[in-house]
N, C-alpha and C positions, 0 to 999 in steps of 0.2 A: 833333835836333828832330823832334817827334812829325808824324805826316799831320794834315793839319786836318781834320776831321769837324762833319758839320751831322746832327743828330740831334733827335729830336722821339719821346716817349714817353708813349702812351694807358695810365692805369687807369682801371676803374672796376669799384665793388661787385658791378654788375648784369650786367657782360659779362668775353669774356676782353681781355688789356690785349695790343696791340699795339706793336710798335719801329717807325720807319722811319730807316733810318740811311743816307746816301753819305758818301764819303771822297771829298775837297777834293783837289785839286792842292797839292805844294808851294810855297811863294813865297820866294824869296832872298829878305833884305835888305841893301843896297838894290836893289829890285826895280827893274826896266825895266817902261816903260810898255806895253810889250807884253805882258811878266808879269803884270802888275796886270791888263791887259785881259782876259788866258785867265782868272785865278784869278776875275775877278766876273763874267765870261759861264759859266763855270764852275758859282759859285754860285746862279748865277740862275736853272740851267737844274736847280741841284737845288734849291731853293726851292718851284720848279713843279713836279717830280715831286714831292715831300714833300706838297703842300698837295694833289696829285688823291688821290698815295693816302692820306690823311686824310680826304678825303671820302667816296672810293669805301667804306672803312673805318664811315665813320661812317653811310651812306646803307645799309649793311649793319644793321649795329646800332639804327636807328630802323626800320628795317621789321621785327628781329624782336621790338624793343617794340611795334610796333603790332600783331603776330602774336599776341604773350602777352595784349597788352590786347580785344581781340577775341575771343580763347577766353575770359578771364574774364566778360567780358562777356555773351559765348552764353550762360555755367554759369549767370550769373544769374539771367538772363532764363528760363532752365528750371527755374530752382528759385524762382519768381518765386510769390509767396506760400503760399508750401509754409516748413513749418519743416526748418530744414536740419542735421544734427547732425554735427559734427565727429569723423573716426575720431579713435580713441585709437591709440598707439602699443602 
């Protein structure tokens, strides 16, 4: 019987894609009520590491879209009725 695992996997186009993975306690069956009680305090307590670092994750990643949004925004605003000509490659 394999380790239980709680895993939770970030893409996206505009950033790089994070894992957050823990490995679960295993659980006989039939478990004792004691069992049951480690493997979901267990869970629970990786539920709640998983969801801070998904934030902490993600609290990263909208500050450097509001970083990118911000320099576009300055570029504009200095090239702010001026014709603007795109380099060529």
């Amino acid at each position: 019987m394999s380790q239980p695992t709680l895993t939770a996997d970030y893409t996206s186009p505009a950033s790089e894609p994070f894992k957050v993975a823990h490995t679960l306690p295993s659980i006989s069956f039939p478990a004792s009520t004691a069992d049951k009680s480690s493997y979901l305090k267990a869970l629970r307590a990786s539920v709640a590491d998983t969801q801070d670092t998904i934030n902490k994750e993600l609290t990263v990643r909208m500050e450097q879209d509001k970083a990118r949004d911000a320099a576009a925004e300055a570029k504009e605003e200095e090239n702010y009725g001026e014709e603007v000509q795109e380099e060529e490659d």
